[in-house]
TORKOL-706593 format. One line per field, with one value per residue (C-alpha): residue in three letters; residue number from 1; z, x, y. Coordinates in steps of 0.5 Angstrom, whole numbers, always signed. Each point is the difference from the previous one (the first is absolute). Example, Ala and Ser with C-alpha at 12.3 -4.5 7.8 and 13.67 -1.06 7.14 Angstrom:
# TORKOL-706593
rest = c(Ala,Ser);
nr = c(1,2);
up = c(+16,-2);
east = c(+25,+2);
north = c(-9,+7);
//
This chain:
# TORKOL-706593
rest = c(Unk,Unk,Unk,Unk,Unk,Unk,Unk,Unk,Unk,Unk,Unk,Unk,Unk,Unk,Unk,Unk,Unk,Unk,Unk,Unk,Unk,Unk,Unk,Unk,Unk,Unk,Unk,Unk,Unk,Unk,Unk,Unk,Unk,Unk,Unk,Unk,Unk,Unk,Unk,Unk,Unk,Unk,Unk,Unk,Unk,Unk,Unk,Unk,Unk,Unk,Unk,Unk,Unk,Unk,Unk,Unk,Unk,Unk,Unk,Unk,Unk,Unk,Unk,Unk,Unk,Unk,Unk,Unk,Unk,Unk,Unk,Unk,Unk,Unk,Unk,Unk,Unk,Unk,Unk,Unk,Unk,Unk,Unk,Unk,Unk,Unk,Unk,Unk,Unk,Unk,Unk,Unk,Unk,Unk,Unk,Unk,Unk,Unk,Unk,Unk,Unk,Unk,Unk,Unk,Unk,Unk,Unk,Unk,Unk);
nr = c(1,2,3,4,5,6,7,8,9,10,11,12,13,14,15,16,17,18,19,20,21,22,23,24,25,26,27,28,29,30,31,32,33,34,35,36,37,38,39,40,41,42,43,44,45,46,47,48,49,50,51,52,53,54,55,56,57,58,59,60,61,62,63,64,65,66,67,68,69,70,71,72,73,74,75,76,77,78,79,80,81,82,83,84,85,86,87,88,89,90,91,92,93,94,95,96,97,98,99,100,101,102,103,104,105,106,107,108,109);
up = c(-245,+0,+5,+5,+2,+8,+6,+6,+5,-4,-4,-8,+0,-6,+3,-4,-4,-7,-3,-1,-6,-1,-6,+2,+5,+2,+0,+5,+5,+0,+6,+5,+3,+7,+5,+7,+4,+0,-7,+0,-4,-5,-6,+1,+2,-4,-3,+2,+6,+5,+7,+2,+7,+2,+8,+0,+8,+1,+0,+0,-8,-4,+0,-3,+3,+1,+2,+2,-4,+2,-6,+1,+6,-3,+1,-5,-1,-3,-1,-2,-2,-5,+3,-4,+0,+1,+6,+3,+6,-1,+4,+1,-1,+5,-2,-6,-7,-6,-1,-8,-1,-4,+4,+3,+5,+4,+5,+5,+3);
east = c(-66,+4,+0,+6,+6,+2,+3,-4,+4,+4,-6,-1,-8,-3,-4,-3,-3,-1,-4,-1,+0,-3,+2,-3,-3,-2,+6,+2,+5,+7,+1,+2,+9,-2,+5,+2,-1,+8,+0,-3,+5,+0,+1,-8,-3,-6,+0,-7,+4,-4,+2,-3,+0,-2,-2,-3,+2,-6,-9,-5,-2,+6,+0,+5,+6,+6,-1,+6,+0,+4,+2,+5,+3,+1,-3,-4,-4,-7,-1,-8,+1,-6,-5,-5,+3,-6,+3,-1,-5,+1,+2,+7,+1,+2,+5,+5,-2,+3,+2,+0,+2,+4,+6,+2,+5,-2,+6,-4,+7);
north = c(-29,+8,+3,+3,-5,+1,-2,-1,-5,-4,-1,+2,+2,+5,+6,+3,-5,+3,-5,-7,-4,-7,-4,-6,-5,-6,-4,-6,+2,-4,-5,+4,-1,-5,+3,+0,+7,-1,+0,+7,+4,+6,-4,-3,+6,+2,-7,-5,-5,-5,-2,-6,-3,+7,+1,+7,+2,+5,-1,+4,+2,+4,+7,+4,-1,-5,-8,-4,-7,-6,-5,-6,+4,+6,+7,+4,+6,+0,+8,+2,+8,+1,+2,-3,-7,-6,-2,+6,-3,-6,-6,-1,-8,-5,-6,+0,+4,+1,+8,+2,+7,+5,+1,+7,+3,+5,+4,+6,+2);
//
C-alpha cells in the first residue's frame, strides 16, 4: 500500500490511499494468539487473537456497532465497523462462542 500516514483518535490509518499491490495470495493464516479480553494489549494489536468462552451480552442480528462480550469473567469489546462485514443482519448467537479476529483499539474521547 502507499498512501498518506495520519493520526485519527490515537489510531494510525492511511487516507488517502494511493494504491494497492498484491504480491501474493492463497496463503493459510497463522494460529491465531488465545487471549482473555484482560490480555488485550498493544503489543497484540493488528495480530490474529481467539476468545473462547465468549458470552455476547445482546440479541437480535449484528449491525454496525459494539457488543459487550463476557469470557472467564472478564469484559471485552466486539466492534463491526465495516459497513459491509457479512455479519451485518445476521443472528447474534446465544451461548458460548469463540471470537478470531484481528485485534484493534479504538479511543473516541
Amino acid at each position: 500500500m502507499s498512501g498518506t500516514l495520519k493520526d485519527y483518535l490515537s489510531l494510525l490509518e492511511m487516507d488517502p490511499v494511493n494504491s494497492v499491490t498484491i504480491h501474493s495470495s492463497g496463503h493459510t493464516l497463522p494460529d491465531p494468539v488465545v487471549l482473555t479480553p484482560d490480555e488485550f494489549q498493544e503489543d497484540y494489536e493488528g495480530m490474529l487473537v481467539r476468545v473462547d468462552q465468549a458470552d455476547i451480552q445482546a440479541s437480535g442480528t449484528f449491525q454496525r456497532e459494539a457488543y459487550g462480550f463476557i469470557s472467564e469473567g472478564e469484559t471485552g469489546q466486539l466492534y463491526i465497523n465495516d459497513p459491509y462485514s457479512p455479519l451485518i443482519g445476521s443472528p447474534i448467537p446465544s451461548g458460548l462462542l469463540s471470537i478470531s479476529d484481528p485485534l484493534g483499539s479504538y479511543q473516541d474521547s
